[in-house]
N, C-alpha and C positions, 0 to 999 in steps of 0.2 A: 313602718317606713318603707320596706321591701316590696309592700302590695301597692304601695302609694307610686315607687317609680316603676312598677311594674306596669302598671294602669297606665301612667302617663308613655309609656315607651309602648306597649299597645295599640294603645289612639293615634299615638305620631306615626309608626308602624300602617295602620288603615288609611288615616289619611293620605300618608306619601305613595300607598296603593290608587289610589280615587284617581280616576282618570280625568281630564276636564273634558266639558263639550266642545269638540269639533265638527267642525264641517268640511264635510267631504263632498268634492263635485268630481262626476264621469260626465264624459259627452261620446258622441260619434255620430254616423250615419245612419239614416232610413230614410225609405219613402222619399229619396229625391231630395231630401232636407237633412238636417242633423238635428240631434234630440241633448238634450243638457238637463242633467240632474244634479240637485245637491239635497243633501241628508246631512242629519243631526247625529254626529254618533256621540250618545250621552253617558255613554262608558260605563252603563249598568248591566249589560248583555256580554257575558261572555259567549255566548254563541252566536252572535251579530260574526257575518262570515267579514274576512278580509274585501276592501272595496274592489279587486281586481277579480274576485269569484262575485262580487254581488253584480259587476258590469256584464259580467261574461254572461250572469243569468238572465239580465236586462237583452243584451243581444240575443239572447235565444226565445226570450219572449217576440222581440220584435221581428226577427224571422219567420215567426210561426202566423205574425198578424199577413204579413207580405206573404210568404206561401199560400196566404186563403186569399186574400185582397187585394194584391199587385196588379194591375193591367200591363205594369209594364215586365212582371214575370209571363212565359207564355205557360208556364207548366203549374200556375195558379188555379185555386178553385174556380174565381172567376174569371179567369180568362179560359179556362177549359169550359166553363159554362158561355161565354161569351162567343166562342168560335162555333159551338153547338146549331144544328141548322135542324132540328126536329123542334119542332112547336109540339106544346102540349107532353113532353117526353121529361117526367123528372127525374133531375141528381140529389143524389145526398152531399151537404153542405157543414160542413162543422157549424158545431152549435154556437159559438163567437160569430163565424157569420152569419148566421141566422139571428143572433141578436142584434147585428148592426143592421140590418137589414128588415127586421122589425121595428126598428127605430125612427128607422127611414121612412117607411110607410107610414107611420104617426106623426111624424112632422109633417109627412106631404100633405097631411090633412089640418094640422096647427099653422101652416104656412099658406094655405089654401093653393096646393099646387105649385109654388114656385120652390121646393125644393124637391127635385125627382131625379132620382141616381137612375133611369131606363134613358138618361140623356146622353149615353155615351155615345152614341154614331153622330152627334152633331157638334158635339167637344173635339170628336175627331177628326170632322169636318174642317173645320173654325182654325186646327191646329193646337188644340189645349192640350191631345191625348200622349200616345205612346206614339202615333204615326208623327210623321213629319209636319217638322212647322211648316205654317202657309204663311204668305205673305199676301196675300188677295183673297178677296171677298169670293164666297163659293158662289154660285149660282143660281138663281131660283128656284131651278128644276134640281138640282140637287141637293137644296134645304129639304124642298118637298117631300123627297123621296126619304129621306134622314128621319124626316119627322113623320114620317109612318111608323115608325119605329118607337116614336117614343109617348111616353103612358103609365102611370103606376100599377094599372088594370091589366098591362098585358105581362105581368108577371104573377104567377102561383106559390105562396107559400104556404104550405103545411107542417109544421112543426122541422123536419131538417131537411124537407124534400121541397127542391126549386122547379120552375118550370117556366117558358116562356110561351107567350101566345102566340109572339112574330117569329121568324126562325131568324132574321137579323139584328135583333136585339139586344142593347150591349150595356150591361150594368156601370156602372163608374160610380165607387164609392169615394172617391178622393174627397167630396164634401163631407165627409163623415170617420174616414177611415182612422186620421191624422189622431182623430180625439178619442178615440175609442181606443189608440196605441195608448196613448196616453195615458188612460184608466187602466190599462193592463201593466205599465210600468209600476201605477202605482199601486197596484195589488200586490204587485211582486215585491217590493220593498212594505209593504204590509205584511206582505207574509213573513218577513225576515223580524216583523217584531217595530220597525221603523216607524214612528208615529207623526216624526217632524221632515217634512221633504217639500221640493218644488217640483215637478216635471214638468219640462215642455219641449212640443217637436214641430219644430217649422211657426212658432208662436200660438199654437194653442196649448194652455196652461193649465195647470192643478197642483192645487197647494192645500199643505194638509202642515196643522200644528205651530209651533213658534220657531222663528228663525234664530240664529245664535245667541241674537241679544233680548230673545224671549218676548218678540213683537212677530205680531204675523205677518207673514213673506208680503214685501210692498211691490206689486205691479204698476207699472207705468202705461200708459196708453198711449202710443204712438200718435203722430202727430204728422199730416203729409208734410210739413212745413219745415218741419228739422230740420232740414239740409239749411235751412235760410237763417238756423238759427235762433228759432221759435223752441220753447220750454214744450216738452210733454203736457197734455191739457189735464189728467186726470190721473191720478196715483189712488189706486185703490188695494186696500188691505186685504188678501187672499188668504184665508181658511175654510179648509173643506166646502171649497167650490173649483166648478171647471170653467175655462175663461176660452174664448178663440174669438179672433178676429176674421171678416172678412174684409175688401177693399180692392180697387180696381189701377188705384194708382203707382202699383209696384208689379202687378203682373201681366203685361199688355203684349198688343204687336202691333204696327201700322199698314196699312192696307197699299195698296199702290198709288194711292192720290195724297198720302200722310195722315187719312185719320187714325184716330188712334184709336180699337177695339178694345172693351175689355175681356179678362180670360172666363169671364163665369155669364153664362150661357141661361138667355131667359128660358124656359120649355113651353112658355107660353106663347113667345113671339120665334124662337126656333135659331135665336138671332143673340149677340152678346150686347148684354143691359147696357143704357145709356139713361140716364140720370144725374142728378145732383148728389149723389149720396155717396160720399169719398170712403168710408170706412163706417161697419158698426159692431159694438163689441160685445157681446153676451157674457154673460154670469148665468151657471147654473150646476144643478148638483153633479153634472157629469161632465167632463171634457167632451164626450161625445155628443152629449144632447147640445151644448153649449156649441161645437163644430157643426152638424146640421142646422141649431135655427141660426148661428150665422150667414151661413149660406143661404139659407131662404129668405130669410128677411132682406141682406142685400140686397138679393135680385126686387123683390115687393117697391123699393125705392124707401126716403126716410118719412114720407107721411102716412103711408100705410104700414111701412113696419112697428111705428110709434104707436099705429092702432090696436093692431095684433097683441106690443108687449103690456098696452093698456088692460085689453079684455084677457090674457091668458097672463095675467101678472108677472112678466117676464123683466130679469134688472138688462137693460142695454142702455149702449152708450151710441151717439151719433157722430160724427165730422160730417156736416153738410160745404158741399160749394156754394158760395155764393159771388154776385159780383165784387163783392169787395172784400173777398176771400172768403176763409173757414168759420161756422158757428158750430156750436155744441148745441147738442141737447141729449136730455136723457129721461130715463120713462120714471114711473113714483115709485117702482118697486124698485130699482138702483138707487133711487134717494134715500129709500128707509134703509139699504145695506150698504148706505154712505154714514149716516147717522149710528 
């Protein structure tokens, strides 16, 4: 009888130790934006750190992405390579930038040129950069001059050594940068052991695992129309994929006659895209692959990006303008990771 309530006062014992699953969210600042995290703490880890040490390490990741990548840091890798006026003269690069920057180069060729981070002196032109907003259309002869500069040919990579061909040449990884933080947040909560989380900074996303109610993390896809009242168009189920949006109708300027420009910058026309194509949303196994070919595809417009994610099996989502508003569409390989 003694082993009998010994047992039973054991088990109550363990049990009343078992912690339940919670969810814990950090947020703050980067890159111009703020980043929001929430994790699963499933109370099986006694060495899972307190969430005010696990933010603190998140912020120190993301310092170390902005030390290498910031334009708007001047004592950045790339902006110390950006101010550089020897052609042909390489720096050493941390190896993080050199894989965002490897990334880059591969989509400029999956995108067929429309996404090229050597477009910074015409982003800064335009007003998108670190320099001052513009409110007026630059002028011919100084696109011209801009787009001499820019080219994915006129940069050198050798393993962690950079180099440019123009001496004004100015990298801008901002279509990329955002989602590669991202992958790095969530390694870093990998590393801690963390299997169930969301990341996302400035709305590019990665979701890893089951959320509290043990369904995978549900993302919504924005809609330009919300303001009016209009339902999110698409709710998709995120596990172990990375998600970014690109879109021209939240990040603009108007010129002196009232058009209205948008911030992402063709490289092919030298000039910012004007298209039907309101917003398109990528899935892919990286936040950062997912941040580059949004960007590239945008700029491409929605019947050529639709081609691209046809032939390179890509899941995206579309919001097209039309005259009588918004349609959707989306490629087959989002359909099968609808199903």
């Amino acid at each position: 009888m003694k082993k009998i309530c010994l047992l039973i006062v054991t088990l109550f014992a363990l049990a009343a130790c078992e912690k339940e699953p919670e969810q814990i969210s950090l947020s703050g600042k980067t890159m111009g934006t703020t980043y929001h995290v929430k994790y699963i703490d499933d109370g099986n880890s006694a060495d899972l750190p307190k969430p005010e040490e696990v933010k603190e390490a998140l912020d120190k990741v993301l310092k170390q992405v902005n030390d290498e990548m910031s334009t708007y840091q001047k004592d950045s890798q790339i902006s110390r390579f950006n101010v550089m006026q020897e052609a042909d003269k390489f720096i050493n690069i941390s190896a993080d930038f050199a894989k965002v920057l490897n990334e880059a180069i591969r989509l400029n060729k999956v995108t067929e040129g429309a996404l090229d981070v050597t477009i910074g002196q015409l982003v800064n032109l335009w007003g998108f950069g670190p320099d001052k907003r513009m409110n007026k259309v630059p002028s011919e002869e100084q696109i011209a001059e801009r787009a001499k500069t820019v080219g994915i040919d006129k940069i050198q990579l050798n393993g962690n050594k950079l180099s440019k061909k123009v001496a004004n040449l100015y990298l801008d990884l901002s279509s990329i940068a955002k989602g590669f933080g991202v992958d790095k947040l969530s390694e870093q909560l990998e590393h801690y052991g963390i299997s169930r989380y969301m990341v996302e900074i400035g709305g590019e996303i990665r979701a890893e695992g089951k959320n509290l109610h043990g369904r995978p993390w549900q993302i919504a896809i924005e809609n330009p129309e919300l303001e009016r009242g209009v339902s999110a168009k698409i709710v998709v189920p995120l596990d172990d994929f990375g998600m970014a949006t690109s879109g021209d109708y939240r990040n603009y300027f108007e010129d002196e006659q009232g058009h209205r420009l948008s911030h992402i910058i063709d490289p092919k026309q030298y000039r910012p895209i004007s298209h039907n194509l309101a917003s398109i949303t990528v899935f892919a196994p990286s936040a950062m692959t997912a941040d580059g070919l949004s960007t590239g595809l945008f700029v491409l417009g929605a019947d050529k990006a639709l081609e691209i994610a046809e032939r390179e099996k890509l899941a995206v989502f579309l919001i097209v303008k039309t005259p009588e508003g918004f349609e959707t569409k989306m490629s087959s390989e989002l359909e099968k990771l609808l199903k």
